[in-house]
Steps between C-alpha positions, in 0.01 A plus 500: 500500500585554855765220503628649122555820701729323782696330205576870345606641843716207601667510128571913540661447855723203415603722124559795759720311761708376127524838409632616847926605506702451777732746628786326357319439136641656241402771282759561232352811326571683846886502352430766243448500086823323393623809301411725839730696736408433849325801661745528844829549264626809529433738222887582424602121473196397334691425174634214685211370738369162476225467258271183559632291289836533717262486793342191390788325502667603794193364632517199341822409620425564829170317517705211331785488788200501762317219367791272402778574785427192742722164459497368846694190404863428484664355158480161629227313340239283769636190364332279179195388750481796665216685552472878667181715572524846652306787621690839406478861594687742317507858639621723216635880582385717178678841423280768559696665216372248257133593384238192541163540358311340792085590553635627855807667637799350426616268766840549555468080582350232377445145654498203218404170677577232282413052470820368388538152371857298421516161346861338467579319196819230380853698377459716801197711306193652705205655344339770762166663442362836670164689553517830673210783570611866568339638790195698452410444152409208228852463358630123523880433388576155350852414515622158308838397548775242449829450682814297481822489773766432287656371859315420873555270727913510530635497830747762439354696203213750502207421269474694215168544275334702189139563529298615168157656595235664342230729690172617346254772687141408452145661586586865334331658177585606220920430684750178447789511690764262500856424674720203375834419656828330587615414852824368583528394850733399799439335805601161761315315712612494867390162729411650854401169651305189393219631215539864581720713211521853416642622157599892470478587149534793219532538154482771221154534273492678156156559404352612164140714502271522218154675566216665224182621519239503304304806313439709836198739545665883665169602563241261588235771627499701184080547423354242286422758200840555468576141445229510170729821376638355175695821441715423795493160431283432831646313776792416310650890511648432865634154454830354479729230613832510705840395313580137558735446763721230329657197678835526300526861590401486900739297711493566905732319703424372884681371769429272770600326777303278762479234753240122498483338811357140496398278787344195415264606219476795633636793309573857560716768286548911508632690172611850433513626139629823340364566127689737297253612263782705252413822325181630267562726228314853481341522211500893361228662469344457164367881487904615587721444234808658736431201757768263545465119608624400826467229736422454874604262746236276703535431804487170709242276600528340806346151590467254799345211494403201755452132432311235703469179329523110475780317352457143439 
């Protein structure tokens, strides 16, 4: 019985310690009802505030950008037996103005250290795969991606290349975000001496965001009776679910530049990124049939990232 009893306390601590949000974790209810006006908008523009559905995917966009705004490689491919592994650190700058629903205060950054693998492939083709964890919580991102320089190598000609990716943010309930996109990049390779290069680099990325939730709970401490109330239909009376944030409909744009240095096998590489995240439309309020739609423009999301890696 005694050892029955150490099995039962050892079970409740390691359910507690799964239970447990980080700082950074998110909560997504903490955006509003989807249909609500956010409580800080002043009472005379109200009819035009952000309601959080608009919130939601303001949010969205910028969570996106943060998560999928590292490239750290040039459009030149590492060759068709090629092989590249890295260690990454993104640091990525988040508007303040931007509402995130994080367990803690909003950080106004967020560090994204990432394992990113490259494998080269005939016809001047690479597959690349990455794993990255955001700081302070149990969010992975899984990036897959394939790219092909439609030129590298020329003596006099800069290498050109088109990268398709796809990101996906894992380790949040009831919450799937994801960011797919096109990057068309330019870049050449300069010889400083025996084995030693170094490759400046930039490009333009077009993104597309998609996110959803599931059926969300707004009020999770409500008493139990009133969960058994069949007249109010129970827990169910302060449900409700975000609109979709469509990929055809949500298309940010970044640009980059950056710099790899190799020596050896040795590599090293910096990257800067701005992420224009577009506009959100204000939904009107559904209770003020004078209220007019409108939109308002996001701001940018700032990103730099480090590289230090082996190229073979």
């Amino acid at each position: 019985m005694h050892a029955f009893s150490r099995w039962m306390a050892l079970a409740a601590l390691v359910s507690g310690a799964a239970a447990h949000a980080d700082q950074n974790d998110l909560q997504i209810t903490r955006l509003g009802r989807p249909n609500e006006v956010q409580t800080t908008c002043d009472p005379e523009q109200q009819q035009t505030c952000a309601t959080g559905n608009s919130r939601f995917q303001a949010f969205a966009r910028a969570f996106a950008a943060g998560i999928s705004s590292t490239n750290l490689m040039p459009p030149e491919t590492v060759g068709h037996a090629g092989f590249n592994v890295n260690m990454e650190l993104a640091v990525v700058s988040l508007p303040s103005s931007i509402e995130l629903p994080t367990e803690g205060t909003q950080p106004s950054t967020v560090l994204v250290p990432s394992f990113h693998v490259r494998k080269g492939l005939p016809f001047s083709i690479e597959l690349g795969g990455r794993v990255g964890w955001v700081e302070k919580s149990r969010m992975v991102a899984t990036t897959g991606e394939l790219k092909w320089a439609a030129n590298e190598g020329f003596t006099y000609l800069p290498d050109i290349g088109a990268r398709l990716h796809v990101t996906r943010l894992m380790g949040v309930r009831d919450f799937g975000l994801t960011s797919a996109g096109l990057d068309l990049g330019i870049g050449k390779q300069f010889p400083l001496g025996g084995m030693i290069t170094l490759t400046p680099y930039g490009g333009l990325d077009f993104n597309w965001v998609g996110a959803d939730t599931d059926t969300l709970d707004f009020n999770p401490n409500r008493p139990y009776n009133d969960s058994l109330d069949g007249d109010s239909l129970g827990a169910l009376q302060d449900t409700d679910v975000y609109k979709r944030v469509k990929l055809s409909d949500n298309m940010t744009q970044r640009i980059y530049g950056g710099a790899r240095f190799i020596g050896g096998v040795l590599q090293l590489g910096a990257e800067i990124s701005f992420s224009r995240l577009g506009s959100v439309r204000l939904d009107p309020r559904p209770d003020n049939e004078a209220s007019t739609t409108e939109t308002r423009a996001l701001p940018t999301v700032v990103t730099f990232s480090t590289s230090l890696g082996l190229d073979f």
